[in-house]
N, C-alpha and C positions, 0 to 999 in steps of 0.2 A: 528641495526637490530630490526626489530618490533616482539615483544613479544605477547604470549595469555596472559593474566592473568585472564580471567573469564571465570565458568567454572558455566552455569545454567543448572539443568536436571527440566524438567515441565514432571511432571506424570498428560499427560493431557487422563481424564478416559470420553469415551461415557456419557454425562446425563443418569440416568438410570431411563428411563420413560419421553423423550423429548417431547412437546407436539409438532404435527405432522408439525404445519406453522413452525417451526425452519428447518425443515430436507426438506422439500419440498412447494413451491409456483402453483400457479395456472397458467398453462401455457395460454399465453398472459395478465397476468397481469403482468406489468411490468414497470419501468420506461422510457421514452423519454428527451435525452442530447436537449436542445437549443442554438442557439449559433445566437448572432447579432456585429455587429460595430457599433456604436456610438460616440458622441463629448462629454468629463467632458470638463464643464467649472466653470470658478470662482476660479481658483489656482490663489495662490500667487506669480505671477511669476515664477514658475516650472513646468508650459507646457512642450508642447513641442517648436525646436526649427526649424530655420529656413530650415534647412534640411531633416526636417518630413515634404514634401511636400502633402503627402497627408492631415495630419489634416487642411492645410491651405486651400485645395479644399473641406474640409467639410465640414470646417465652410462658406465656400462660396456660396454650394449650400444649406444649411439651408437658409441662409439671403436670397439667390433668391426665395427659396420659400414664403418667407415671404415678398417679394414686395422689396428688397434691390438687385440691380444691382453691382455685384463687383467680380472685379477680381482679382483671388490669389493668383497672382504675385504680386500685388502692396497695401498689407500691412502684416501688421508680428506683430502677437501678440504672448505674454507667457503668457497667462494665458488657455490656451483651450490644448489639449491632447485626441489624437484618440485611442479608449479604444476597446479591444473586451469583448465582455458581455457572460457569460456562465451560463447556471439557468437547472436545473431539474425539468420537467414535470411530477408527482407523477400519476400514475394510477388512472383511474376514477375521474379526475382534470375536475370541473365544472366552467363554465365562472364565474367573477366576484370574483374568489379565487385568495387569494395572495401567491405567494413564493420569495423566496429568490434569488439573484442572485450575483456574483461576477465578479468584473472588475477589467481588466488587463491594463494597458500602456503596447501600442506596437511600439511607435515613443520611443525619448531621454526625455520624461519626467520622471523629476527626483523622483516628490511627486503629491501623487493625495489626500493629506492631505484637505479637506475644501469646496472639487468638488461635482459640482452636474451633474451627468448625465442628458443628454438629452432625449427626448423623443426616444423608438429604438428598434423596431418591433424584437422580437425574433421569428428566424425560426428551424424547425426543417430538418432531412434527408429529407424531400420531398419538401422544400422548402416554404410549407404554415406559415403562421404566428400560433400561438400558444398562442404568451403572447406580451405584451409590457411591457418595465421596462422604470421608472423612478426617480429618486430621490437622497441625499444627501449620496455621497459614506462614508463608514467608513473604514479608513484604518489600525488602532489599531498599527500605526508605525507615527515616524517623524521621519525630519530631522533639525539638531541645528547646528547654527555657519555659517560660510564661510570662503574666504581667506585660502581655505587649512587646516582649522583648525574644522571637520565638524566632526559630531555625529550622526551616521542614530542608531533607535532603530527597529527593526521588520525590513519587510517588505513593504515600504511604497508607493512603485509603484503597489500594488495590493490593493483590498480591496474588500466589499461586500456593499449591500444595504440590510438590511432588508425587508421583505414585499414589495421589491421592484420592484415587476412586478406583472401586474393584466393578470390571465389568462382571451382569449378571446374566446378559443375553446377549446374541449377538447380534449385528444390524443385519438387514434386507439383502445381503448380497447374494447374486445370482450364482449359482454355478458352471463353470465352463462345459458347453454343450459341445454339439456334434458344427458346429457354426459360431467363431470368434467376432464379436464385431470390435472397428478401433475408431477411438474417435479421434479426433487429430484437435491440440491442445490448438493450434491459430488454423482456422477452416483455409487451405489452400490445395487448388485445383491442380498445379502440377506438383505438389509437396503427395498429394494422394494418389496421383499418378504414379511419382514415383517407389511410393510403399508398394504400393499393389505389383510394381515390375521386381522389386527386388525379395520380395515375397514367394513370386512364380517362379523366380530366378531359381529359387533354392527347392522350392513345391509347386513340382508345375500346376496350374491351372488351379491354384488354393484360392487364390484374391481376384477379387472383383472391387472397384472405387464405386460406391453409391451416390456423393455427389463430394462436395468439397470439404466434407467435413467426416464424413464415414466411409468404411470399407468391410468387405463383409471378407470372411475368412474361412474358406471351410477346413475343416480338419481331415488331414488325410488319413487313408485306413491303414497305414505302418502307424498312427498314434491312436488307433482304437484305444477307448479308455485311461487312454494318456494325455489326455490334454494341458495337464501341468506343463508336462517338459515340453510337449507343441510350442505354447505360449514363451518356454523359454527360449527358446529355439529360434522363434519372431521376434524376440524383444532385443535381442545382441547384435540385428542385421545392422549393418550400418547404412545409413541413408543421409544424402545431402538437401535436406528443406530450402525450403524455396521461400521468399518473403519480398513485399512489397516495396519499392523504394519509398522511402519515408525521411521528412526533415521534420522534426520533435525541437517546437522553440518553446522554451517555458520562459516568458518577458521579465515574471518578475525577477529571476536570479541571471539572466542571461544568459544562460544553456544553450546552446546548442547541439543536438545531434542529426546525425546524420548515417548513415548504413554506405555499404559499400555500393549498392546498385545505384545510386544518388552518381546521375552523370549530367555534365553540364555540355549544353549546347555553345554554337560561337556567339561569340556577348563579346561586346565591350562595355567596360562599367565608367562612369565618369560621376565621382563621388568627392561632394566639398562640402561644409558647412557653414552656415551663418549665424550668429550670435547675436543676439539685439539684449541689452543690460541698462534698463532703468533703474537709476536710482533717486530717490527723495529723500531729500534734509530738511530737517526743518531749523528754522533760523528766528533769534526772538527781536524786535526792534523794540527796543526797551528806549523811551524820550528823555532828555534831560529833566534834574530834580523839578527845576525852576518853569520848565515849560510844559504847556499846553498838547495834548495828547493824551494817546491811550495805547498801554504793552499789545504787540502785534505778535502772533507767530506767523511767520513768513512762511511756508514754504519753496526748497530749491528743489527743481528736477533738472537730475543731467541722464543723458541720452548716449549710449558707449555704443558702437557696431563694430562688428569684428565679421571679416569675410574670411575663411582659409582660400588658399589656391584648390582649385579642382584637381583631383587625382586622379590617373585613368588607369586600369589594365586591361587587356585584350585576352581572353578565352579561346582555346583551339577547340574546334571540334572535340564533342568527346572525351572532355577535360578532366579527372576523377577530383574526388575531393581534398585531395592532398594539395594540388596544384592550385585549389579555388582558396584552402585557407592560408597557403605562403601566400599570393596574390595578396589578397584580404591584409593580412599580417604588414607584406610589404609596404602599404601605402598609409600603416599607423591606423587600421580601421579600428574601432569598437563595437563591444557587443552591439549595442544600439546601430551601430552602422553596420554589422553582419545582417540580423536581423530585417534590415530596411533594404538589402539590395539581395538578400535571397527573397523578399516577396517580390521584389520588381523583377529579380529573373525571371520568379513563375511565372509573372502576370507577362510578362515580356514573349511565354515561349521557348525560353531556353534553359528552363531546370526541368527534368524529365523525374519529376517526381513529387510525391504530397506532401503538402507543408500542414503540419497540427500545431498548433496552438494550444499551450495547457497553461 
């Protein structure tokens, strides 16, 4: 039977005085996923194998493009592996910039240890090119030995390239107009309220809240044609967010979290348990040489219960969560029993906040 045995509370508290680019970004800035197929080659003999028919038609039409006639029926290499390539296109990404990018084996190659990517047009949702990657994958895994007797360390069918793609365009982002809109990273109604106050604080009458999630900005006319430094200028306010009380149990590991708004109503808790432990033996009645019978297994069942004494504590009004897990703590409770009398709070009334389950 699988046990809790850890029992974490994070008193995680609002920043107080966040500066605003934490709590909310600039709507259409944003990043863009790329994603291509390409050929590693230069494995060690840990390609792929003869039944990843497709890497054998890629490396085929690479060679056709390159003046070599051949068909991919009639050779079979291991050192080549058809990889798909996945890179992030950063906001306001200018040609000639490099990022990062990671590759996958999608055929039976076992190690992409030593490979070098080929040349391999990253596209994005619209299907235009974006970037091209190419270069010397790093896998930060092997694999040692053979004959059944093998050692893999990490992850060695995946890996990354550094710098390994040169942007050639750049993505969709908008330019900052005469009108900033922000969207707020957790949609919260006083979290927006209070952007837009401390916004006006500084530029009167700039911010307006749209609903829980945006606010519109307008750009005052001392930053005619400045809306960079505008934008910096809003990004550094500092503001205190606002957030829902929330209790966060994850069962399997016995986590618990809890935020600081998380306030307990007056409760008393009266918390014991009961144990009930069958067990069965089996036992063989085996009859003397000379007599009459037949070998029996008997089974034995014994029956154990075990009650603890009930343990109580009493909650004042308005209790924080500091006070609820000394309580807790005090009476020898476990995960499993934190877990079973914060839902009875809820259910009870007197926890003043949502309980999720993940």
């Amino acid at each position: 039977m699988k046990r809790l045995v850890i029992l974490l509370l994070i008193v995680a508290q609002a920043a107080a005085g966040s500066r605003l680019k934490e709590l909310a970004s600039i709507e259409g800035v944003r990043d863009n996923q790329l994603l291509g197929y390409g050929l590693v080659v230069g494995l060690a003999g840990t390609g792929d194998k003869k039944q990843t028919v497709f890497a054998a038609q890629t490396l085929a039409n690479t060679l056709q493009k390159m003046g070599v006639q051949v068909s991919p029926t009639t050779f079979q290499v291991s050192n080549t592996a058809a990889v798909m390539i996945t890179a992030t296109l950063p906001p306001y990404a200018q040609p000639g910039n490099r990022i990062d990018v990671t590759v996958a084996a999608i055929g039976d190659s076992k190690n992409l240890q030593g490979g070098i990517l080929l040349l391999t047009p990253l596209r994005a949702a619209d299907g235009q090119v974006y970037a091209v990657g190419q270069g010397s994958v790093v896998t930060g895994g092997f694999v040692a030995g053979g004959a059944g007797n093998t050692q893999t360390v990490n992850h060695p069918t995946a890996g990354r390239i550094p710098a390994g793609a040169i942007i050639e365009k750049g993505g969709p982002t908008p330019k900052p107009g005469d009108t900033v809109r922000l969207q707020l990273r957790r949609a919260d109604f006083t979290t927006a309220a209070r952007i837009a106050e401390a916004v006006n604080a500084k530029f009167t009458g700039s911010a307006r809240p749209e609903n829980s999630a945006a606010i519109a900005i307008r750009v005052p006319p001392a930053f005619t044609n400045r809306e960079v430094e505008f934008i910096a200028a809003i990004e550094s306010l500092s503001i205190e967010g606002d957030t829902t009380a929330k209790v966060i149990i994850n069962e399997r590991t016995g986590t618990v979290t809890m935020g600081k708004e998380v306030r307990i109503g007056s409760a008393s808790v009266l918390h014991g348990s009961l144990t009930v432990e069958v067990q069965t033996s089996y036992e063989v009645s085996q009859p003397n040489a000379l007599a009459k019978g037949d070998t029996t297994v008997i089974p034995k069942v014994g029956v154990d219960v075990k009650e603890q004494k009930a343990r109580n504590i009493a909650l004042k009004q308005g209790a924080s969560v500091e006070e609820l897990v000394r309580a807790l703590l005090s009476i020898g409770s476990t995960p499993r029993d934190v877990i079973a009398i914060l839902q009875s709070l809820r259910a009870a009334g007197a926890l003043d906040a949502e309980i999720e389950v993940i």
